[in-house]
MIDONU-860967 format. One line per 5 residues: their letters; for each residue x, y, z of C-alpha. Coordinates in steps of 0.2 Angstrom, whole numbers, plus 5000, padded with zeros to 4 digits. Layout:
<sites>
a = X/Y/Z; ... .
</sites>
This chain:
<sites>
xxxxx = 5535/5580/5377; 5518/5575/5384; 5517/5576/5404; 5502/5570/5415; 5499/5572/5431 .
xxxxx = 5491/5556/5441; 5483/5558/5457; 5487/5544/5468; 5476/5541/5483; 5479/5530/5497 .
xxxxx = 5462/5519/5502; 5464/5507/5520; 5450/5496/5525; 5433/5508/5522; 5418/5505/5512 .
xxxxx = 5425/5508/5494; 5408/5504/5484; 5396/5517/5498; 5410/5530/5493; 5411/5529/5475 .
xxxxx = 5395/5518/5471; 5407/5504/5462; 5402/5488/5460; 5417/5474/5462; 5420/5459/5451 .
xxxxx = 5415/5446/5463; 5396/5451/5466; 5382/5440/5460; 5394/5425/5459; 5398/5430/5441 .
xxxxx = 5418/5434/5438; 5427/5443/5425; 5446/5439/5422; 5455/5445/5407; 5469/5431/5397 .
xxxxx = 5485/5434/5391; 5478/5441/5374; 5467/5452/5381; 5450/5443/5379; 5439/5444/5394 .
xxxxx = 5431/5426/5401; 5418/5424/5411; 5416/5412/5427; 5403/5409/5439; 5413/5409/5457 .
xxxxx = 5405/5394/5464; 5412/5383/5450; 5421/5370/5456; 5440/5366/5450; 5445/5353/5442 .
xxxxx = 5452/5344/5456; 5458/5328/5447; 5472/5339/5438; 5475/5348/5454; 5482/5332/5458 .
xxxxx = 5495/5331/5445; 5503/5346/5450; 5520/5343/5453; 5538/5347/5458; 5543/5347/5439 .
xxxxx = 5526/5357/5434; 5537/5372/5435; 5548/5378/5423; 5565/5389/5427; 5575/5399/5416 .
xxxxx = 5588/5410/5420; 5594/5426/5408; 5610/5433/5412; 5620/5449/5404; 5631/5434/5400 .
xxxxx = 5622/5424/5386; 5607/5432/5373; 5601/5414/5377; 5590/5408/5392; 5595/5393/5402 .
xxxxx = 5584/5380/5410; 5587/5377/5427; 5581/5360/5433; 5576/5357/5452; 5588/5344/5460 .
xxxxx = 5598/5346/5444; 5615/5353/5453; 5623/5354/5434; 5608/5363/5429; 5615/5377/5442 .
xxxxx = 5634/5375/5443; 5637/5374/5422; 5626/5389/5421; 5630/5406/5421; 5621/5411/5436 .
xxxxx = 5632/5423/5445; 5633/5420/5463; 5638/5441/5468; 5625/5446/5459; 5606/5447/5467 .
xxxxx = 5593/5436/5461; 5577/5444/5454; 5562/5430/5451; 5549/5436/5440; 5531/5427/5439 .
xxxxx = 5519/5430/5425; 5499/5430/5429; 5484/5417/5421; 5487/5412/5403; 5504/5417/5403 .
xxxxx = 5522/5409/5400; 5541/5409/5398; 5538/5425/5383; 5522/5436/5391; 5526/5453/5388 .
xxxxx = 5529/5456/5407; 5543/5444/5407; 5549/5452/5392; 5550/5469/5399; 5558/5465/5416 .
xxxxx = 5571/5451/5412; 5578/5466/5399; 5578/5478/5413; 5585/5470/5427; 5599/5461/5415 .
xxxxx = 5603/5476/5411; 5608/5481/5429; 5618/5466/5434; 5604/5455/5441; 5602/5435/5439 .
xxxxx = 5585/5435/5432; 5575/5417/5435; 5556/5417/5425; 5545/5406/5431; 5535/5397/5418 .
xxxxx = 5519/5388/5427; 5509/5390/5410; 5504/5371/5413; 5492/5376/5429; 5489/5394/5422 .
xxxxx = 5483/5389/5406; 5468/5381/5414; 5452/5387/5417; 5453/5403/5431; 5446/5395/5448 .
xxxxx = 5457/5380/5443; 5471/5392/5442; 5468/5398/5456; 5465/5383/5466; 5483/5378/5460 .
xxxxx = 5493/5393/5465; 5498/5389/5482; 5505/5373/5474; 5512/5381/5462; 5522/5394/5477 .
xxxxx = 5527/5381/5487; 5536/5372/5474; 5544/5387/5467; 5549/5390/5484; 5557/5374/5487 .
xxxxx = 5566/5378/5471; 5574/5393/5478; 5579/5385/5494; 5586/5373/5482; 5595/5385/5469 .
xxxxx = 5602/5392/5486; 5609/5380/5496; 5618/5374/5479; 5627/5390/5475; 5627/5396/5493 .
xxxxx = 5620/5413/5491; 5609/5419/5505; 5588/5419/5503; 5589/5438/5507; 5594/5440/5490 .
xxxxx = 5581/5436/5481; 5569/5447/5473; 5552/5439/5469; 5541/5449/5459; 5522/5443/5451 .
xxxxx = 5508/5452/5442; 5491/5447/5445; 5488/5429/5449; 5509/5427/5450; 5509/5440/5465 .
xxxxx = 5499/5427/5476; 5511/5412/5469; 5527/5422/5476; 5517/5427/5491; 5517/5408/5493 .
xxxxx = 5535/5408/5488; 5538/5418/5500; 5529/5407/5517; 5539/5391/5509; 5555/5401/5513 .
xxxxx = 5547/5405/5531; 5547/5425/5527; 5566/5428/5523; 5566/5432/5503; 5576/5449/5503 .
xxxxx = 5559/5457/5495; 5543/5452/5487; 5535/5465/5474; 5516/5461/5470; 5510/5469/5454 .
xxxxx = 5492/5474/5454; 5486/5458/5464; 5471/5448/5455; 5458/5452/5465; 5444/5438/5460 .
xxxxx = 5442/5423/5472; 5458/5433/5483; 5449/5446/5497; 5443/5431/5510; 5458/5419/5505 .
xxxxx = 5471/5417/5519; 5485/5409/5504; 5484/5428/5496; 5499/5438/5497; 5503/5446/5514 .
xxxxx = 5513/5458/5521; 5524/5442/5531; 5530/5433/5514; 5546/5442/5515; 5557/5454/5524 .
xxxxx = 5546/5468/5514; 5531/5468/5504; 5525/5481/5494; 5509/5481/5481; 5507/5491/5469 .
xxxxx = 5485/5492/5465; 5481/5500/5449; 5464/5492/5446; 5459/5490/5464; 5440/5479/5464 .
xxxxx = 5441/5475/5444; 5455/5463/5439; 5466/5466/5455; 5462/5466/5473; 5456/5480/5484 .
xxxxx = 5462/5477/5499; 5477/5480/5507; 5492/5465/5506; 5507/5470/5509; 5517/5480/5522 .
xxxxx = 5517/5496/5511; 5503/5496/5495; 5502/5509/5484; 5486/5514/5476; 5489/5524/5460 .
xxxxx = 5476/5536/5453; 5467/5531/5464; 5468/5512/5461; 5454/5511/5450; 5460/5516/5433 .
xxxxx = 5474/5522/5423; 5476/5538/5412; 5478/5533/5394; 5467/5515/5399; 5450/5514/5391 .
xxxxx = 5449/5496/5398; 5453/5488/5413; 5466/5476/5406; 5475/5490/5402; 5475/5497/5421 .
xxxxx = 5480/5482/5425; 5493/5480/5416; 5500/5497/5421; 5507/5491/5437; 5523/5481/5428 .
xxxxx = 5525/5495/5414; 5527/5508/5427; 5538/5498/5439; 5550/5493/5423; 5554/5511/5421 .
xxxxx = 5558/5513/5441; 5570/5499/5438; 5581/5509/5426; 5580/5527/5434; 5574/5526/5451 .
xxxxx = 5564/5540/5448; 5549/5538/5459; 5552/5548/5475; 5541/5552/5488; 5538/5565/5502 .
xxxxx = 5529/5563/5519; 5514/5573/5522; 5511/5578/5539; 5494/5586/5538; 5477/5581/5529 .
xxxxx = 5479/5599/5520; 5495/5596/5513; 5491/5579/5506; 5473/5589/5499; 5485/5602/5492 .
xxxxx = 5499/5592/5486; 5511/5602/5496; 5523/5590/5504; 5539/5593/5508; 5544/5578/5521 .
xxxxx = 5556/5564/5524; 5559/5554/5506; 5553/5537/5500; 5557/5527/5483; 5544/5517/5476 .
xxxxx = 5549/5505/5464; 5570/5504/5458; 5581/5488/5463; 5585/5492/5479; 5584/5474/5492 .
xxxxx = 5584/5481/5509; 5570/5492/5509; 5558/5498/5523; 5544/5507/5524; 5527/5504/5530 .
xxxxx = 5509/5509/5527; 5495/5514/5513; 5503/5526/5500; 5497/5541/5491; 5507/5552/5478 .
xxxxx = 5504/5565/5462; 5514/5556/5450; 5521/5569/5437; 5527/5555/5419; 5538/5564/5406 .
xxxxx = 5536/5554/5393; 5550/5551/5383; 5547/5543/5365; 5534/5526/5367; 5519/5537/5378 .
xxxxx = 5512/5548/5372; 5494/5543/5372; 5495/5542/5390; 5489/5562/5389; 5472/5554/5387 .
xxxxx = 5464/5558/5406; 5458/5545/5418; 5438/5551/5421; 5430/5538/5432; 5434/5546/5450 .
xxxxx = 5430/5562/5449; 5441/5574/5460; 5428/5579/5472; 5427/5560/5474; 5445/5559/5476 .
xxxxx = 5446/5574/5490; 5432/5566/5496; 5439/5551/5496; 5458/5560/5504; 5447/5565/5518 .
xxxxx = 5439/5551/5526; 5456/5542/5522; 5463/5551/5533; 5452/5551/5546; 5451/5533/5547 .
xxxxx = 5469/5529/5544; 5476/5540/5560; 5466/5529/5569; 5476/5514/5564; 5494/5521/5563 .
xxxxx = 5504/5532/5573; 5512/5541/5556; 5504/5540/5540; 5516/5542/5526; 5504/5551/5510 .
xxxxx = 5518/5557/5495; 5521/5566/5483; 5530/5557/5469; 5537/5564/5452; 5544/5550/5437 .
xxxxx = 5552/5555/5424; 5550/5539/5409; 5562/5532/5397; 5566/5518/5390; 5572/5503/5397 .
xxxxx = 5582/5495/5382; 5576/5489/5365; 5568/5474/5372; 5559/5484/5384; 5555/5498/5377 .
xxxxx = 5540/5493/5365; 5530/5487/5380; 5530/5501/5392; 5516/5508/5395; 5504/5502/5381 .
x = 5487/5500/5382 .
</sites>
């Protein structure tokens, strides 16, 4: 049984590229952005989007389909279809997670895949978002789209809960990359009330400076979760608690930066099942430095609606993999720990400035598998 230990850091708004001497995706004008299959493309950021397709977005763009512990089979759901809804067997006591796949992806990418099998498994309505049409173009088109893309998946919801009368807190909308920002979008449509939004590793290109990004007022709480901060996903700060693991940058067992970013919905698959992700305040600078934190308790990840919480997060994060990980004994080598101390300090320095309490943690996860479906995408490169 391999375990690794993953220093967590928690970065606010300071000067990342002075302290580690990085270089971000966006400089130059020239962007990187990986597709579904892993092959990195390459845009220039003043390109202009194709506006005349823009156009054609509409309200049946979208695609919904629900999976249920009821049926082995999806059912598409159809907006202003109230059979659609009523004949299906959407389950009006259970909550509602909505899942949202990033550029190039569809009904069957692997994060889908992995999630829908997890939160099924636990009793939850699961609604997949399939907006391949808009994500399967060209990446500033893509992105030009995707407040379109929210709203209407937003008036779906509103929709999908006047019809079966379940409230909007109950809805869980979680996206990875370029889907964080469409359920961030969601989220304003339905005016802040969705139960909780997760963002997964933000995309960061063409984001930072964009006011339609995801924010910590889409929903009655926001969390991020950055695991490559300034490459793929965004650096800043989004939501009203964000987690920056390993620092943000990169993953251990990731020799690419696709595989950092896909990291955030691996890891928050396996917190689904066990809820194993627990946190303790630090109170001092020297017990964040020293991992030596013994106060009040948090839970990152796990199924639970009515969370709160507030703040940039940092945690060691102890895996015990179970069966599909092993590789992940392979380090993480691009901060170095003086960097990351270094880093710890002037964190804290600057953050007390800007909150009365910081919360920094100290987070042990055990890993397992989620089911058979699950299971053989979990933390893969």
């Amino acid at each position: 049984m391999a375990k690794i230990l993953i220093f967590i850091e928690a970065f606010g708004n300071f000067d990342f590229l002075k302290l580690f001497n990085g270089t971000t995706n966006n400089e130059l004008g020239i962007i990187k952005f990986p597709d579904e299959k892993g092959t990195v493309h390459i845009f220039n950021s003043t390109a202009k989007p194709n506006s005349k397709w823009l156009f054609n977005i509409g309200k049946f763009t979208n695609k919904y389909y629900l999976y249920t512990r009821a049926t082995l089979q999806y059912e598409e759901l159809i907006m202003n279809d109230i059979g659609s809804i009523i004949y299906s067997n959407f389950n009006t006591s259970s909550p509602t997670a909505v899942i949202v796949h990033g550029w190039t992806g569809n009904r069957d990418s692997n994060i889908n895949i992995a999630l829908r099998g997890a939160f099924t498994m636990i009793g939850y309505n699961v609604i997949v978002l399939d907006w391949s049409k808009v994500a399967d173009k060209d990446y500033i088109t893509s992105v030009e789209g995707v407040p379109r893309v929210g709203r209407y998946l937003g008036n779906f919801l509103s929709f999908l809960t006047t019809v079966t009368n379940v409230s909007i807190s109950s809805l869980h909308l979680l996206g990875h990359s370029l889907g964080a920002h469409v359920v961030g979008n969601a989220g304003k449509e339905l005016g802040g009330q969705v139960g909780r939004i997760t963002g997964l590793d933000p995309a960061g290109p063409l984001w930072s400076l964009n006011s339609k990004r995801l924010s910590e007022t889409d929903a009655l709480y926001v969390e991020a979760l950055h695991t490559n901060a300034g490459f793929f996903g965004i650096l800043e700060t989004v939501a009203r608690t964000d987690f920056y693991a390993n620092g943000g940058f990169d993953q251990p067992g990731c020799l690419t930066d696709i595989c950092s970013h896909e990291r955030s919905w691996k890891v928050f698959a396996s917190s689904l099942m066990f809820n194993n992700l627990v946190g303790y305040q630090c109170s001092s600078l020297l017990q964040f430095t020293l991992d030596m934190c013994y106060g009040a308790s948090l839970n990152f990840g796990n199924d639970e609606l009515m969370k709160s919480g507030s703040g940039t997060r940092s945690a060691v994060l102890l895996l015990q993999s179970m069966s599909v990980d092993e590789h992940l004994s392979v380090p993480a080598a691009r901060l170095p720990p003086t960097l990351i101390k270094k880093g710890a300090k002037k964190i804290w320095k600057k953050e007390s400035q800007r909150w009365t309490i910081d919360m920094y943690e100290r987070v042990i996860c055990t890993v397992g598998q989620v089911d058979a479906d699950a299971a053989k995408h979990l933390f893969l490169p």
